[in-house]
C-alpha positions in Angstrom: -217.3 -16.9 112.1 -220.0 -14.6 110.5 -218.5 -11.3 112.3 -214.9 -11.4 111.4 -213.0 -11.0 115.3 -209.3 -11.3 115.2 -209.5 -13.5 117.7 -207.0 -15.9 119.0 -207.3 -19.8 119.7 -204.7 -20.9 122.5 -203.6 -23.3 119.6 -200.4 -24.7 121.9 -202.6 -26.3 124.4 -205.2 -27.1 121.7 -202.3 -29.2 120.0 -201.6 -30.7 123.4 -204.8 -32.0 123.7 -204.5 -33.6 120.3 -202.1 -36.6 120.2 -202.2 -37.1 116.2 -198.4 -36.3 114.7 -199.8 -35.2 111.7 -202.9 -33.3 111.2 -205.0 -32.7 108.2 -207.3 -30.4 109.7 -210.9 -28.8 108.8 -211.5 -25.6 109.7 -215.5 -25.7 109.6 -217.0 -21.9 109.6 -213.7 -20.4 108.8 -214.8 -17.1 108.5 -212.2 -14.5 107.5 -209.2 -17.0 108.3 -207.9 -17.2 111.8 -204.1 -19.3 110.5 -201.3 -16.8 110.9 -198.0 -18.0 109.6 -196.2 -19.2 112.2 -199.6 -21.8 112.8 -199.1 -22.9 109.4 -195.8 -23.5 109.3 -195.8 -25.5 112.4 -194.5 -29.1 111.7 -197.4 -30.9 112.8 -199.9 -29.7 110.3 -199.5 -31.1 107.1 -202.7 -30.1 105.9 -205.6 -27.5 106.8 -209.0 -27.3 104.3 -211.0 -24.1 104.9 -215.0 -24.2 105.0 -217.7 -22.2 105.5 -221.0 -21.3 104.1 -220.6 -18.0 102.8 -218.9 -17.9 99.6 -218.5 -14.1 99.7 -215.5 -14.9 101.6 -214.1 -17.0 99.2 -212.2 -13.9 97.1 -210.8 -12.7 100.5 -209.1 -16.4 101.5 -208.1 -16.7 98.1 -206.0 -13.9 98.4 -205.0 -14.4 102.0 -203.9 -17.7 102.0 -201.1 -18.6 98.9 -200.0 -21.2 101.7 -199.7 -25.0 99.7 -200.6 -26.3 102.9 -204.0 -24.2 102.9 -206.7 -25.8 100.8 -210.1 -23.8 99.9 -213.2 -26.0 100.0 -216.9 -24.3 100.0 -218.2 -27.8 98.6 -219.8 -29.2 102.1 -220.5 -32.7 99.7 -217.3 -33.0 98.8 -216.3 -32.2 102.9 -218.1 -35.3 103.6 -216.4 -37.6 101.0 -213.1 -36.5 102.1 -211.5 -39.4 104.4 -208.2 -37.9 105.2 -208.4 -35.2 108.0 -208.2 -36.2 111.4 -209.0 -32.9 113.6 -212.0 -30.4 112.6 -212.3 -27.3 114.6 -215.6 -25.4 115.1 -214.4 -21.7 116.2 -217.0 -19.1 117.3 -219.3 -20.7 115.0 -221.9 -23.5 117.0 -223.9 -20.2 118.5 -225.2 -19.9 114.8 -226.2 -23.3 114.2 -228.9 -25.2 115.8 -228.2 -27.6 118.0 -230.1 -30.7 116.1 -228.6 -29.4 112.9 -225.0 -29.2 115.0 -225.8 -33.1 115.8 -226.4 -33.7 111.7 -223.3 -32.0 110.9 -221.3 -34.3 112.8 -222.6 -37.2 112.1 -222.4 -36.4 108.0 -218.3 -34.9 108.1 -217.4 -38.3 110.6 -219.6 -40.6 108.7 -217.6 -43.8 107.7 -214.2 -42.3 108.6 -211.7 -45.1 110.3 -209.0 -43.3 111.4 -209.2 -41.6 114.7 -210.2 -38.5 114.7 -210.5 -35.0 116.9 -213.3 -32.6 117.2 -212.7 -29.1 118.5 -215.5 -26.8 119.6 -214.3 -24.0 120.4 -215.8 -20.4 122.3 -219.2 -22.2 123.1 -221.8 -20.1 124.8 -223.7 -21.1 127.5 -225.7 -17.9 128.9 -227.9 -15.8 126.9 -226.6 -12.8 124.9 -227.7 -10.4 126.8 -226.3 -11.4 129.9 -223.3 -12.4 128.1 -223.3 -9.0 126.8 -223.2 -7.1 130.4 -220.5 -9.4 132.0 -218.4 -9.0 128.8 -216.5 -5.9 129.6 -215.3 -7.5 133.2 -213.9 -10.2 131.7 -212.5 -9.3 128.3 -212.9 -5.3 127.2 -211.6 -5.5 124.0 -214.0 -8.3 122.6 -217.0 -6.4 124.4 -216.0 -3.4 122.4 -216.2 -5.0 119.4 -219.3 -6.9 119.8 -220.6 -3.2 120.9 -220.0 -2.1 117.6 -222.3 -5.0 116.2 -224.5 -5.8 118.7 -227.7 -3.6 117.5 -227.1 -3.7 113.7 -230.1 -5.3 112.2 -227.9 -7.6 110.3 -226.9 -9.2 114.1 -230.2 -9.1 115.5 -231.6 -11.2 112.9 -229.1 -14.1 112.9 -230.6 -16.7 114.9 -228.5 -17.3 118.5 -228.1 -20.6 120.3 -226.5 -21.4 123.5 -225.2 -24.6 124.8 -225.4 -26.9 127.8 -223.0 -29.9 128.4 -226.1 -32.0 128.6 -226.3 -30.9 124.5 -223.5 -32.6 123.7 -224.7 -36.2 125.1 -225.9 -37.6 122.1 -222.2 -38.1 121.0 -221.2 -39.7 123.6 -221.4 -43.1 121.7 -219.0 -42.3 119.3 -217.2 -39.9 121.4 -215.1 -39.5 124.4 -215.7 -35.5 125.7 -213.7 -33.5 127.5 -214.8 -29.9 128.6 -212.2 -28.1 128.9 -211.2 -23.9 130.0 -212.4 -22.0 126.4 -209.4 -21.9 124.2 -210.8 -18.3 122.8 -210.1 -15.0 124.3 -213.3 -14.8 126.8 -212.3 -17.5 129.2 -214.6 -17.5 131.6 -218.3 -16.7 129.8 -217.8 -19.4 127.1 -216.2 -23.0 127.3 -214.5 -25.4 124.5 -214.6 -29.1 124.2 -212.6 -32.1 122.5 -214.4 -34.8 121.0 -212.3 -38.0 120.7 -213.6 -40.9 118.1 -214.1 -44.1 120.4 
């Protein structure tokens, strides 16, 4: 996440969804950290690697996570070389990157990996910002306030903005199984999430 939103993934149904016993999980775009304690401590997750492009975060999640379970990794190289985790989330995150790119990514972080493994794309847009903007307060008020807060700055305009179709996703669909599924964010009905299941 580029706009730090303390947002909240419905992470009990996302577990359902998921039927690995132990996860080793990569949080891709991690943002300011979304794990609270009691997420971290569940006994499921033996392992959870941070990522994201912006290494000015990196002093923050130092100091925020102390966790031995929480591991920091800014290296996207070394993200790719790592065999061992078996469920990445994307969180409020895809709307940023474009979608060939989003394809690329993928492919790289799954490339040669034999184990099964989960994909969760989470909060995906489907209808411009602007629009999305309007219907916001209807649906979720407290989100549309604080996108209000940063939806002029310069620094927000600037970013570049992409929405998604299901149709977007197809080119997966040989190594994955998809399932759309009800968003697992806070603004339910304006954004969806999917799971991507290794065939």
């Amino acid at each position: 996440m580029i706009f730090n939103y303390n947002s909240r993934i419905n992470f009990h149904k996302l577990l359902n969804l998921i039927n690995i016993k132990k996860l080793e999980i990569l949080d891709f775009g991690c943002g300011n950290g979304i794990w609270e304690l009691s997420k971290i401590n569940n006994k499921r997750i033996k392992k959870i690697v941070l990522y994201d492009k912006n290494k000015k975060l990196l002093p923050k999640l130092r100091k925020k996570y102390k966790n031995i379970k929480i591991k920091i990794n800014f290296n996207f190289n070394s993200l790719v070389n790592n065999k061992k985790y078996n469920l990445i989330i994307f969180s409020s995150v895809i709307q940023y990157i474009q979608k060939s790119d989003f394809i690329k990514i993928i492919e790289k972080i799954t490339k040669n990996k034999k184990n099964k493994i989960f994909i969760a794309i989470i909060d995906i847009p489907f209808l411009p910002r602007p629009l999305e903007f309007i219907l916001m307060p209807f649906f979720n008020l407290r989100r549309f306030f604080y996108v209000s807060k940063i939806f002029f700055l310069k620094k927000y305009k600037k970013l570049d903005y992409y929405t998604y179709k299901k149709n977007d996703f197809n080119p997966l669909k040989k190594k994955f199984k998809i399932k759309y599924i009800r968003n697992l964010h806070d603004l339910i009905y304006l954004r969806y999430s999917l799971i991507l299941e290794s065939k």
